[in-house]
N, C-alpha and C positions, 0 to 999 in steps of 0.2 A: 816174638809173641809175649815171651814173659815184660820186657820192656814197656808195652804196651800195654798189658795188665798192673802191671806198676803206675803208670802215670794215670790210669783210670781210679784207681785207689787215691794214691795223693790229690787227683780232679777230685774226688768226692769229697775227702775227708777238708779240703779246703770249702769247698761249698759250703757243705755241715757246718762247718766252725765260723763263715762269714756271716750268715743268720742267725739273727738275733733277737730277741723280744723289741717289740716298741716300745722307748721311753716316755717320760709323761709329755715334753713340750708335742713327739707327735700323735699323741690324743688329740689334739687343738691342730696341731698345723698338717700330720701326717696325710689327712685325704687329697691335700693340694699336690704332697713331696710323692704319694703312691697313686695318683688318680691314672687309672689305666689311660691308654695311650688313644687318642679322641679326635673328631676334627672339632674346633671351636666357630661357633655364631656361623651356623650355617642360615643360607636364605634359598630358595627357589627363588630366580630372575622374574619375572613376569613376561610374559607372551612367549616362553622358551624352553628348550629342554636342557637349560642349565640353572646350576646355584652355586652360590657362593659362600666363601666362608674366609676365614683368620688363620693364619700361619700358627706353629707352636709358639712362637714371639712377641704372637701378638702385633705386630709392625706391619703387617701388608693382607692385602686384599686381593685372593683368587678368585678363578671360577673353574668348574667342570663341567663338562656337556656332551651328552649324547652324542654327536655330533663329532666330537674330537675321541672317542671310544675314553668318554671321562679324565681324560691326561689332564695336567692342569695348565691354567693359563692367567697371566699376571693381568691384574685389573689396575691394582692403586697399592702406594705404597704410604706411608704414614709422613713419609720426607716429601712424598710429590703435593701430599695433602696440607702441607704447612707450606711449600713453597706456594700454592693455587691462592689459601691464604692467606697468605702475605700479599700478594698481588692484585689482590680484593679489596683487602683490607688494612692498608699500610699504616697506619694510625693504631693497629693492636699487636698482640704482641704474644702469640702462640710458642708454649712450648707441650706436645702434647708428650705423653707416658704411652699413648699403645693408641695403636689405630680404635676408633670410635667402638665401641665392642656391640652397642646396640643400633646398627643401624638399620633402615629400612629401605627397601625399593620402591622410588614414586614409579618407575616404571621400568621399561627392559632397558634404559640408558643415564637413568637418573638415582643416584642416593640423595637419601636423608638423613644428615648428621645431627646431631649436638655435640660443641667443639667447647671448651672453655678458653676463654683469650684471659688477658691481665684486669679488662676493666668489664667486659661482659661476659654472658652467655650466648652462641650465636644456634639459632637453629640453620643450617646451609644447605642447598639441592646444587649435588656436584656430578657434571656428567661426565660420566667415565669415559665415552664417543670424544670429546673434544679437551677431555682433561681441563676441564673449567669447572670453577663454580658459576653456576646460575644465577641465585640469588642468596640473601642471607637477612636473615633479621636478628637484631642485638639486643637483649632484655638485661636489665639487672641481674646482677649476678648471684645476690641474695634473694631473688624471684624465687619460688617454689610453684610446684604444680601446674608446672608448662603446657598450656594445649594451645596447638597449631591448626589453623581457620584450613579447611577443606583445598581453598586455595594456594596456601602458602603464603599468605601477602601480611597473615595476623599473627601474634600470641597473643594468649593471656598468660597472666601466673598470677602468684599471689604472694604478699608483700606484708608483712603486719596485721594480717588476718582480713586486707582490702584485696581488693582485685584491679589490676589495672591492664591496658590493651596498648599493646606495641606495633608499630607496621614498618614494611621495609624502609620508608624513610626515615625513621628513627623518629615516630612521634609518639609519643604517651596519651593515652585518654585513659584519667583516671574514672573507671566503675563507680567502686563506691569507696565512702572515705567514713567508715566509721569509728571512734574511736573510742569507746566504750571495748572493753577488751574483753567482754563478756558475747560481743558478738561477731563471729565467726562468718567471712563469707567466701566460697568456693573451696575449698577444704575438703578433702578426700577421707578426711578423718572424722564425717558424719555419721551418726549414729555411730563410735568408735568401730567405724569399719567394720560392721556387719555386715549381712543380708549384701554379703558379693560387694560391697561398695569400694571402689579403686578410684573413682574418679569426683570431682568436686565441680567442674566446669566443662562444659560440652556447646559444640559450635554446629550449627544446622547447617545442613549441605551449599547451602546459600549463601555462606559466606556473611552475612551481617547483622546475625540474631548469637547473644550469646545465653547460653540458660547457667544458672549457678543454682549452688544450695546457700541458705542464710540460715545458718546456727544461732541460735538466740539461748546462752545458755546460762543466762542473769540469774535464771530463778535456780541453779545446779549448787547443792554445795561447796562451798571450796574444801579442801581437803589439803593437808600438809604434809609437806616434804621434808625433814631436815637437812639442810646445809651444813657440814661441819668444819669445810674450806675457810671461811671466815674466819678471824681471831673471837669475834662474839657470833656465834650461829646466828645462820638466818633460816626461815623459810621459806620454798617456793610453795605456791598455791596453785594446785590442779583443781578440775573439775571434776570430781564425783560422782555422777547418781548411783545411790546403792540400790540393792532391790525393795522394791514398793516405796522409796523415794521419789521425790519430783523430777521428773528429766529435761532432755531438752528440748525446746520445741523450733521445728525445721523446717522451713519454705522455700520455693522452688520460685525462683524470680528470672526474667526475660528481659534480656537489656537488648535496644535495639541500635546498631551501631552508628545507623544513617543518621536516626532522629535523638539520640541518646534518652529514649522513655526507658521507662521499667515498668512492667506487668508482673504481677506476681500467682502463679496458679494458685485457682480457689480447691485448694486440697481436701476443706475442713478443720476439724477441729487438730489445732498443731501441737495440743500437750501431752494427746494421746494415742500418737501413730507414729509410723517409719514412713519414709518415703525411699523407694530404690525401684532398682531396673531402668531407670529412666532414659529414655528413647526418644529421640525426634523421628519423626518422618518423613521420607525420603523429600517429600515434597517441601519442608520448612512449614505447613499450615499448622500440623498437630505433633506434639507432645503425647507419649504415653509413660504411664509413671503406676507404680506397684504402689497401693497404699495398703498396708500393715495396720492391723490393729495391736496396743501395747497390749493385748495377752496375749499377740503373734498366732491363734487362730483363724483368721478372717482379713482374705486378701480381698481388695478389688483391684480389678488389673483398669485401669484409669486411660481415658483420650482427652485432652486438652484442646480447646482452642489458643493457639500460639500468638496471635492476635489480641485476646483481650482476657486468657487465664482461666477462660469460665469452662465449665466441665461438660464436653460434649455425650459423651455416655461412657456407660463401665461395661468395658465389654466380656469378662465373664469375672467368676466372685470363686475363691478357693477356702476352702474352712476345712478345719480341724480338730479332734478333739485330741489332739496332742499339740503339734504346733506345723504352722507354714513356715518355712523358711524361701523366702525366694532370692538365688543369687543371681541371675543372670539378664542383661538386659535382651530386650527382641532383637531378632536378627532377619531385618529384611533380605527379601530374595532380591538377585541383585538385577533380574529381568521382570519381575513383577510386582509393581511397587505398593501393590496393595495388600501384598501376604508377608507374613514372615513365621519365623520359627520361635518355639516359645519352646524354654527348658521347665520340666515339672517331675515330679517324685509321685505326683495325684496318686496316681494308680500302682503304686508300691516300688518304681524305680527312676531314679533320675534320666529322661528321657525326653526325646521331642515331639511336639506336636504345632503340627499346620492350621494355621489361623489367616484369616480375613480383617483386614483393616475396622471392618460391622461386628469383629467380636465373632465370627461363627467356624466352629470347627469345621477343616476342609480334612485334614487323614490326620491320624497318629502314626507315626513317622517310629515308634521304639521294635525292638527287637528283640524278642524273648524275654531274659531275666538280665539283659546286660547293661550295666550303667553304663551314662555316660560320663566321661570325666571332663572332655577339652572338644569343645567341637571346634573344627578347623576351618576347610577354606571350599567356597562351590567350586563346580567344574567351568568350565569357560563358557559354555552354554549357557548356564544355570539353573541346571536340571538335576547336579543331583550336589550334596554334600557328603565333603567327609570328616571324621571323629575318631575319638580314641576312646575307646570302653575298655569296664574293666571285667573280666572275665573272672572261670578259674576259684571261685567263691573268692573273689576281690584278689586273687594273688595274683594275676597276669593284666599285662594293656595290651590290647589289640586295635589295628587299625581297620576301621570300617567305611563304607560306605553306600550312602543310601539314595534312593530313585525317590524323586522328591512327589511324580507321576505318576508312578505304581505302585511305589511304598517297597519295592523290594529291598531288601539287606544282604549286600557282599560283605564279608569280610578278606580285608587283604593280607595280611598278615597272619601266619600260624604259628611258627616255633614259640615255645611257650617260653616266658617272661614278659619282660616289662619294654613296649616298644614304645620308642620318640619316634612318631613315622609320620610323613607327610606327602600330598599327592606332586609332582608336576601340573604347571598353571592350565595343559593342554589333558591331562590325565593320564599320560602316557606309561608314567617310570614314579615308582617310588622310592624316596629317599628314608630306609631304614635303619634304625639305631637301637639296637635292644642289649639287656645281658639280663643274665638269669643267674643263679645259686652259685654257679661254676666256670659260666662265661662273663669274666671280665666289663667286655665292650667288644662289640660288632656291629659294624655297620658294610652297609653295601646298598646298592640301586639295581632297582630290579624291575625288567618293563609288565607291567601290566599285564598285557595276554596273551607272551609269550610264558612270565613266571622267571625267565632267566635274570639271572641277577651277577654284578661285578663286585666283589669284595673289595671294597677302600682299606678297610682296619680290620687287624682280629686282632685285637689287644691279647698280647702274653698279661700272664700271672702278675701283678706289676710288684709281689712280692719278692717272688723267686730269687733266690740266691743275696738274699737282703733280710726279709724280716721270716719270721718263723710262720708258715700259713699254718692260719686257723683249719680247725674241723669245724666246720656249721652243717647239722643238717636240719631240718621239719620235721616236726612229729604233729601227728593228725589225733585231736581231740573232739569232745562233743559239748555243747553250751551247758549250763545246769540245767539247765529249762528241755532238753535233748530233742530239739529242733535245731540246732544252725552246726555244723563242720566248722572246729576252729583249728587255726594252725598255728604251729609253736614253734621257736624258732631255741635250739639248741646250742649252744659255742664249747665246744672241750678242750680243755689243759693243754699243753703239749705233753706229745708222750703219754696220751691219755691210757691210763691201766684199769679196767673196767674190778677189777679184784681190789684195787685201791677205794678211799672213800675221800669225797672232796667237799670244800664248803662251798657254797652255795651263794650265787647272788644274782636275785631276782628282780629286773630291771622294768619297768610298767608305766605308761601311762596312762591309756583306758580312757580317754574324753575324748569328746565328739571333734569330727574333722579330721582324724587321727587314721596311722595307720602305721605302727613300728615295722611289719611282719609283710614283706611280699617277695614276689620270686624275682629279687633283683640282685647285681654282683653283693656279695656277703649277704644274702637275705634281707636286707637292711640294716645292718648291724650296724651300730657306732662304732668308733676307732677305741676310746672310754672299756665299751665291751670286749672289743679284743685284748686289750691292754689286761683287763682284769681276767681273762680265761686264761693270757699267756703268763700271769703271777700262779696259777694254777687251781683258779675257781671254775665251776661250772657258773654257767650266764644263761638266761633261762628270760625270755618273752615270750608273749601273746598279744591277741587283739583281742578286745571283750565284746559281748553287748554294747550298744550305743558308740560304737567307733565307725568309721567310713566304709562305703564302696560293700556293702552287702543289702540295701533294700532298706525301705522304709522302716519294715516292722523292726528290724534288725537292731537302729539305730534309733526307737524312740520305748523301747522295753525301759529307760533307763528315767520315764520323764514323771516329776516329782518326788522322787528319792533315786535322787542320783549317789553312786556309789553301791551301793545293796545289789541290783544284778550284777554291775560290775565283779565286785569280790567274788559273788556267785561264782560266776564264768573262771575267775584268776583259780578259787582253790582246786578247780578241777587240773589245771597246769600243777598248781602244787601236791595233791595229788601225783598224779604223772611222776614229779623229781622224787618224792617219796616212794613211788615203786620199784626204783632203780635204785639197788645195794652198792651202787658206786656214789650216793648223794647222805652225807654226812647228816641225819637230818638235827642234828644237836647245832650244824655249826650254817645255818643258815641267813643271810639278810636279805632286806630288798631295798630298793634305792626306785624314786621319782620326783619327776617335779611339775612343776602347777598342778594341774589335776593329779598329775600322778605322784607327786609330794601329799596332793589330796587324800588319796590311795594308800597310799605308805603308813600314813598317820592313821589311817581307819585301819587297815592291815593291825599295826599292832594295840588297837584301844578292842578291835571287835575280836578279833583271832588272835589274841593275845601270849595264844602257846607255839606258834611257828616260828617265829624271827627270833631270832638273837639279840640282831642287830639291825638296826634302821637308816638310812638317812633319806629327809625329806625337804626337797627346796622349792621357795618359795610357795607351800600349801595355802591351799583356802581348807578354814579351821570352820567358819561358820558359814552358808551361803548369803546368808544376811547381809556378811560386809563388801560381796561379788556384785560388780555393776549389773547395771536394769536389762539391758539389751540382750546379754549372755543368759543372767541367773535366771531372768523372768521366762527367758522360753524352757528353761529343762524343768525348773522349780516350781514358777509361777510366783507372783509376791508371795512377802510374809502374813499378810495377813489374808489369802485364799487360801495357800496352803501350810496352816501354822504346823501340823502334822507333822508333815515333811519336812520343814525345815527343824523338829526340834528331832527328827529320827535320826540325819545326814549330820546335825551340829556334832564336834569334837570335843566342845568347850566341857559339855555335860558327863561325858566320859573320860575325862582325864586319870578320876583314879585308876582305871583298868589295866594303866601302860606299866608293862611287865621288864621288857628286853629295854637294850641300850638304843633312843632316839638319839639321834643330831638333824637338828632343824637347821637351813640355809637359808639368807633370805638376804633380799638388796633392800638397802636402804631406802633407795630411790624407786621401787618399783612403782608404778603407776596402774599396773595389770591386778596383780594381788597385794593389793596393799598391808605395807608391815603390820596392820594392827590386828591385823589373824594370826602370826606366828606369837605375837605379843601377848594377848588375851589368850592363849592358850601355855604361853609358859607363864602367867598369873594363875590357871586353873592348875598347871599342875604343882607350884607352889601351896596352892591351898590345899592340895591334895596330896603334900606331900612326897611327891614322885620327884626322882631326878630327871633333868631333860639335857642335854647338850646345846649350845646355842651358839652360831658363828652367822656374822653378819659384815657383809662386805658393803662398805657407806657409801661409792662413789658408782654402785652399781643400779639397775633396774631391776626391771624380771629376769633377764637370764644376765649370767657372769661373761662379760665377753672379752677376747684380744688374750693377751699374755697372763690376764689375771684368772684368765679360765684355767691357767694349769696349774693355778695356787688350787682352785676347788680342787679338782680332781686329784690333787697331791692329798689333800685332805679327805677328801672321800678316803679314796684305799686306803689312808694310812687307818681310818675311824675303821673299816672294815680289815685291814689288818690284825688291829688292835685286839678285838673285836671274835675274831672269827680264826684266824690261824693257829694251828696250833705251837 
């Protein structure tokens, strides 16, 4: 017995002593080296009650199936998929790194790869029944923004800002051949990828219409980069529009593949709108397209004739006296081609509503106060759909689904957290993935109406007996405004001693489409965060006004002085650390960036008596210098709302700054361009204030790879400096 109490002691005191704090490279790499234990790139089969997914290796291709009581069973392996390959295609010359990680199911026997060979890109449909490839189309391999014709038999991509069309026997038909470099066609990075936009080129179910967008962005300033690689600098020239500058203006052209015509939809006036959502339909006749007006209050939801561009009606109109934002294109029903599903906020939550091809409401499809986040896939029928909402006052996803018929709403999933969950193609079994605060990762398939379910994963702790686990808990606050429940998410010390006093760092973004704080494994916490609670700080987030996944009103309190409810909402957090005698309040800082470097910097010019210590990267100092598509919808231009922007400017306030700033900022950034952090260390020059300045040249908006663990070496060490005693 005592033997046995013996080796239970030295088992412990070994354990204790093998955990350790996180060092800085795993700030950056650590979430790959600790990601709880997973399956990778799962799919649902179609027509089946199986899916499939990726080895921890990455090299081979399983499935699992109801049917086999979920065991696994070998589909393709990465070696069978280069010799099929080769056999195909003897003239290239495949060495692949990991079975294709995105691939898709044309059907219950058929994948859809993209392979890189030596001299192209191949898109391939390989059936797993006969262990062949099927077919295969070869594009350039400096091709971008690949889309594949309904049939399989096309690409497009895009090439030098032209577009050109590939088919399986390897023939090119170039689109269009502009060479003015000012204009942009099929490009996914219209309107700088607002209003949902992913894609730049779309193919009608027809197979021989392709629609693109054309960027025309001659009139846009150019704007400068420095080069400092060169022995004599150069610079690159980007495209600009700032707010209440000229932007760009963007058409939606129809190439027809048989007759090579181009149509171009009669949109309007193209210097002062968006164009997004855009939709074919099912039949290839019409085109439906989101036109936006540039003050982003007033939508008309658009029908094209596909034929000859001209505007068959607008089938309903959205306005606002804050702003629309529309991300999502229609989604027709896949048994009635004359309805589809339209995503909207209208009514105070991002949700669905059923429409008629005539533009006329058939049901609102939403479900109490719960957003939607991802809508998913119909049932086989096609009678009802299912979603992921987000619950919980935004902390939890749940999986739902709705009777497209009746308008009823099940939800399928309940343990609280954050679920990746999706249906089987027959409805049967769902394929669940959640974790929350304290679990890891869990996943498991569970049938439908029995509720029974088979546990695949329960991820262990993937710290244990390795890195020191954090303390995270939630603490439950109320908005300044005391209408919305906010939650804050806590990290303590190790060895946390509530009788001790610790300093402080306060981590914040706060801008819209955000969301730091939800009930997932560490709460959301960065690895950055961990790293600086186990130096022995308290770490201390929230989500504020005008951040995601609570409601319209929620997220537009913040529009034309952006920042002001913001801070609002934060000093109530601050608050909070100050009521706990374990928070040093002498040795406090905070740290953010883009918006929330935004934040940081208004933190210490407006509240100039909290911080200590600051660091802020990449901030917007004035909104002035923040492109049109962004600044214009929270702001509105400079000159509607001159107010506004001269309340939220930085520049103006520079004498104020009390504590120690360091501003961070990329050279190269294209998002927040350097000349906000610039014109703000000239104000506080003139103002006499000292500021910190470190600037990394070969970077953009954020520091990325190996050079991210110079920042963050940086960071603690300036809050070291700073803040330790």
């Amino acid at each position: 017995m005592k033997r046995i109490a013996l080796f239970f002691l030295l088992a412990s005191a070994l354990t204790s002593h093998a955990q350790r704090n996180l060092n800085l490279e795993e700030t950056v790499f650590g979430p790959r080296t600790y990601a709880p234990a997973s399956i990778p790139a799962t799919s649902w089969i179609p027509k089946s009650n199986s899916f499939s997914y990726l080895d921890k290796s990455y090299q081979n291709l399983f499935s699992k199936s109801a049917e086999n009581n979920w065991t696994e069973t070998s589909l393709l392996s990465k070696t069978e998929l280069e010799a099929a390959l080769k056999a195909a295609i003897p003239n290239e010359t495949f060495h692949l790194q990991m079975f294709p990680y995105d691939y898709k199911w044309r059907d219950g026997n058929s994948l859809l790869l993209q392979v890189n060979g030596k001299e192209k890109v191949y898109t391939v449909t390989y059936n797993v029944k006969s262990k062949s490839i099927e077919s295969f189309i070869g594009n350039d391999s400096q091709g971008a923004n690949r889309e594949l014709s309904a049939d399989f038999s096309k690409v497009a991509y895009l090439l030098d800002n032209n577009i050109a069309i590939v088919d399986k026997d390897g023939k090119v038909t170039a689109v269009t051949s502009d060479s003015d470099k000012g204009i942009v066609n099929g490009s996914d990075y219209t309107h700088r990828q607002e209003f949902g936009i992913k894609k730049g080129m779309w193919w009608n179910a027809q197979n021989d219409k392709l629609l693109y967008y054309r960027k025309n962005e001659t009139m846009v300033a150019n704007y400068p980069l420095p080069q400092w690689s060169p022995k004599v600098a150069e610079i690159k020239w980007i495209k600009y529009p700032m707010t209440g500058q000229k932007s760009e203006e963007v058409t939606l052209v129809i190439y027809n593949t048989v007759t090579g015509q181009k149509v171009t939809l009669q949109t309007g006036d193209h210097s002062e709108q968006y164009l997004t959502c855009v939709t074919w339909d099912p039949s290839g006749k019409f085109i439906y397209v989101g036109v936006l007006n540039r003050d982003q209050n007033d939508l008309k939801f658009n029908k094209y004739n596909a034929e000859n561009g001209a505007l068959v009606k607008t089938l309903f109109e959205e306005t606002a006296t804050t702003w629309v934002e529309p991300e999502n294109p229609l989604t027709f029903l896949p048994n009635k081609p004359d309805q589809f599903l339209y995503q909207s906020d209208k009514e105070g939550y991002n949700q669905l509503y059923l429409y008629n091809t005539e533009g006329k409401l058939i049901k609102k499809l939403g479900y109490q106060d719960i957003v939607l986040d991802n809508l998913l896939d119909f049932s086989a029928d096609g009678n009802k759909v299912s979603y992921i909402g987000v619950t919980n006052n935004g902390m939890d996803r749940q999986l739902f689904e709705v009777d497209l018929k009746s308008g009823k709403t099940v939800q399928l999933t309940n343990e609280p957290g954050i679920h990746q969950a999706s249906l089987s193609d027959d409805g049967k079994y769902i394929y669940d993935q959640y974790s929350d605060l304290k679990t890891p990762n869990m996943i498991q398939v569970k049938a439908v109406k029995s509720g029974k379910g088979t546990v695949l994963i329960k991820a262990d702790n993937p710290f244990n007996g390795k890195i020191n686990n954090p303390k995270i808990e939630f603490v439950q606050l109320t908005s300044a405004d005391g209408k919305y429940p906010l939650t804050g998410r806590i990290i303590y010390p190790n060895d946390f001693d509530p009788a001790k006093k610790y300093p402080v760092m306060y981590y914040l973004y706060g801008g819209s489409h955000s969301q730091l704080v939800s009930n997932k494994w560490l709460g959301g916490a960065g690895y950055f965060d961990l790293y600086m609670a186990q130096q022995g700080y308290i770490v201390f987030t929230m989500d504020n006004r005008g951040t995601n996944y609570r409601g319209r009103d929620f997220y537009t309190a913040t529009h034309r002085n952006l920042g002001q409810n913001e801070m609002a909402d934060q000093l109530k957090g601050i608050e909070f650390l100050k009521s706990k005698s374990f928070v040093d309040q002498q040795r406090m800082g905070i740290f953010g960036w883009s918006f929330g470097g935004f934040m940081t910097t208004s933190f210490m010019l407006h509240h100039n008596d909290i911080f200590k210590a600051a660091v802020a990267g990449g901030p917007v100092i004035d909104w002035k210098f923040y492109e049109v598509m962004y600044g214009e919808r929270y702001m509105d231009t400079p000159q509607e709302n001159p107010e506004g922007y001269k309340l939220t400017s930085l520049l103006n306030k520079a004498d104020q700054l009390k504590g120690r700033l360091l501003i961070i900022h990329g050279a190269q950034d294209p998002v927040v361009v350097q000349q906000n952090s610039m014109e703000f260390l000239e104000a506080c020059i003139k103002a006499g204030k000292q500021v910190d300045y470190f600037l990394y040249p070969t970077h953009e908006h954020n520091v990325m790879g190996k050079d991210r663990i110079h920042m963050y070496e940086k960071i603690a060490d300036y809050f070291n400096q700073h803040l330790k005693k």
